[in-house]
N, C-alpha and C positions, 0 to 999 in steps of 0.2 A: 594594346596598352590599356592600364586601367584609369578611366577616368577620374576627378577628382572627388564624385559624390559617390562610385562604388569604394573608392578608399575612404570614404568618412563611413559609410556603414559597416563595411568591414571591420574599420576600428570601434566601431558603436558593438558590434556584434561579440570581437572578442573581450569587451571591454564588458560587456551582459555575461560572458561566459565565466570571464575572470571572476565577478563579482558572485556569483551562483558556486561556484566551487569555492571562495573564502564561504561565504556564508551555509552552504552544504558541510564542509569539515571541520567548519569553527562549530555551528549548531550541532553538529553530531561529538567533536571531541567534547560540548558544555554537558549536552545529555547524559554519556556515559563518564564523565566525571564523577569525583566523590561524593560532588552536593546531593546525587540519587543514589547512591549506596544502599540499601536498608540497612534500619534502625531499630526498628521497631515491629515485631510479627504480633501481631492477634490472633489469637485458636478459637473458632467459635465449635462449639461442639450439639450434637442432638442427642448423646446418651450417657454411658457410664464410662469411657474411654478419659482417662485423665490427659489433661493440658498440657502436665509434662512430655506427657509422650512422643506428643505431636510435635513440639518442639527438641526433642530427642534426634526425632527421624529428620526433622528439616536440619538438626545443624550438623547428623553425618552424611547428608545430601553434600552441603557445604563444604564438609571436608572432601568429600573424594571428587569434589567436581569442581570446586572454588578454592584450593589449598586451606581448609579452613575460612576464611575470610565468607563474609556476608557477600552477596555481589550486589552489584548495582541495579538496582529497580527494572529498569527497562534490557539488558542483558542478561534477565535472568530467564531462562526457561522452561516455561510453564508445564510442555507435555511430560519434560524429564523431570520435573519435579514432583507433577502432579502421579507419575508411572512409579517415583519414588517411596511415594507416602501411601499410594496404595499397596506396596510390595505387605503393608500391616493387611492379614485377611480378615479384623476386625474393620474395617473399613470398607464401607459400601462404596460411596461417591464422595465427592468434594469440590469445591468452587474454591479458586484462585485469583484473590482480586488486588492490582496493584494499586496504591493510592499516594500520589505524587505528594513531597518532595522523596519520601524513604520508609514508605509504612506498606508491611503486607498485611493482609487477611486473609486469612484460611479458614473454610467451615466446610468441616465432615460431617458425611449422614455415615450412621455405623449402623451396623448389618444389625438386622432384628431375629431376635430368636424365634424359630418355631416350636422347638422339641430340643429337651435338655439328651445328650444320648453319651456320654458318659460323668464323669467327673471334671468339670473344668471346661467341658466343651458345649456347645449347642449348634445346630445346622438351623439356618434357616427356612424360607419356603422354596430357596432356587437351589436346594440342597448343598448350599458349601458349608464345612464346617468349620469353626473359628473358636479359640479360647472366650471362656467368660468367669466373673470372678461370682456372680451370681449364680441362681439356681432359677429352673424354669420350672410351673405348674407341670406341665406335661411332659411325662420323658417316652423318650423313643428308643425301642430295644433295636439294635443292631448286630448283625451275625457276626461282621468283619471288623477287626480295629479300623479305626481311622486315625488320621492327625489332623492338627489345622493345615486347610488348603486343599482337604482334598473334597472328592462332592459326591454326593451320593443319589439317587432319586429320591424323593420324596413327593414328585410332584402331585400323585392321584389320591398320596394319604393325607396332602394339602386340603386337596381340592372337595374329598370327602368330609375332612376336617370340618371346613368351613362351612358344609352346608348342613354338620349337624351340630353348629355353633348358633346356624341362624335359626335353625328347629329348635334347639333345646338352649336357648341362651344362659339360664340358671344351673345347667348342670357341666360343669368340668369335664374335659376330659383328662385324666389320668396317666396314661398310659398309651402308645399304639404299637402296633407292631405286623410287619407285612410279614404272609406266609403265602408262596405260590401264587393263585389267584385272589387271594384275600387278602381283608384287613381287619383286625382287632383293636377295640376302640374300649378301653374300660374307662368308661361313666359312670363317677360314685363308685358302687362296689360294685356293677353289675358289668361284664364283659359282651360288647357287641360286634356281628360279625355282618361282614357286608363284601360284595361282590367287584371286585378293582373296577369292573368295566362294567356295573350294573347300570343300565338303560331307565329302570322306572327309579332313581334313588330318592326323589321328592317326596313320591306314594312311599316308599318303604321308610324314609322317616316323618312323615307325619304318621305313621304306624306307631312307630319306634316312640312318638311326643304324647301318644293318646298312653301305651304300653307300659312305660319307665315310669310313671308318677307312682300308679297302681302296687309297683312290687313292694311287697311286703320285708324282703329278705335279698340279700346278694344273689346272683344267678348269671345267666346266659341266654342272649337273647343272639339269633342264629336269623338273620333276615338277607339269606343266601336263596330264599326259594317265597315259592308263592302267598304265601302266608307265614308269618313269622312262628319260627318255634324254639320255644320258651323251656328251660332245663334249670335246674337248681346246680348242675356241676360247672364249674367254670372251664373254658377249654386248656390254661394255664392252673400250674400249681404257682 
């Protein structure tokens, strides 16, 4: 038989239970109530990518996932919406931040250009290619069509890039363009050729920083072997 003090905690126990499941379904149907519905989105942005846009993409999120309707702040989710707004392949990353009672904020990093390579497009340095309404200093020949989304290598005409940016920081590059084991680099008027996988490239452009001030005339400068050699024809028409 139960005694009279296991029957009072019993009834203390379910009476603790009772009170935790009102206040667990009440607390949970006040949350996802209207009062946190969103209201209000902020788009914070880092480039050229307009504000309409962004809110274009969030409110056909909304339609195919939310009938339309805004949803409620804390039901709304984040990975499918964040997988959403990146589907734009101008869009690098993004932060999703919710801010109670009904306010989102959105801020996108947008993909930065490397190399302009056709009309309306640019690839970046992780070679994906994305529309742009701008035009980039340097454009990059490529054999193959591309579209937005698709990626290409670019990574060692990157990496070349950059270190005859930190050699020659006053001088532009123009133009690249990979061939085989090479790359062509037009600096100013004068076209430079350099080794995909050259071992000494530091030596060969401080070469290249003493060489390039000096020319009188457009040319071709060939720093594929031990010493540079220097031509007045350009390897391109």
């Amino acid at each position: 038989m139960i005694n009279k003090r296991d029957k009072k905690r019993i009834k203390k126990t379910c009476f603790f239970l009772l009170v935790c499941t009102v206040v667990f379904f009440g607390g949970r149907q006040f949350i996802f109530s209207d009062i946190f519905r969103i209201k209000k989105v902020e788009v914070e942005t880092d480039g050229n990518l307009e504000k309409k846009e962004i809110f274009s993409l969030f409110d056909n999120y909304c339609k195919e996932n939310y009938l339309g309707l805004r949803p409620n702040l804390f039901a709304l989710e984040e990975n499918s919406l964040r997988r959403a707004l990146l589907s734009d392949v101008r869009l690098f990353d993004l932060k999703i931040e919710k801010r109670p009672p009904n306010k989102l904020i959105i801020s996108t990093t947008e993909r930065k250009p490397f190399a302009q390579i056709g009309e309306g497009l640019c690839v970046d340095k992780n070679g994906i290619v994305f529309p742009t309404k701008g035009t980039h200093t340097t454009y990059l020949r490529t054999t193959s069509k591309t579209r937005p989304g698709d990626k290409i290598d670019v990574q060692e005409l990157y990496l070349i890039a950059e270190r005859i940016k930190a050699f020659l920081p006053t001088y532009p590059i123009k133009e690249m363009r990979k061939e085989k084991d090479r790359c062509f680099f037009l600096i100013e008027d004068t076209w430079v050729s350099v080794l995909l996988k050259e071992k000494n490239l530091d030596k060969k452009l401080a070469q290249l920083s003493v060489i390039l001030p000096t020319l009188k005339e457009k040319g071709f400068i060939d720093l594929c072997y031990d010493d540079p050699i220097l031509s007045h024809n350009p390897p391109f028409e």
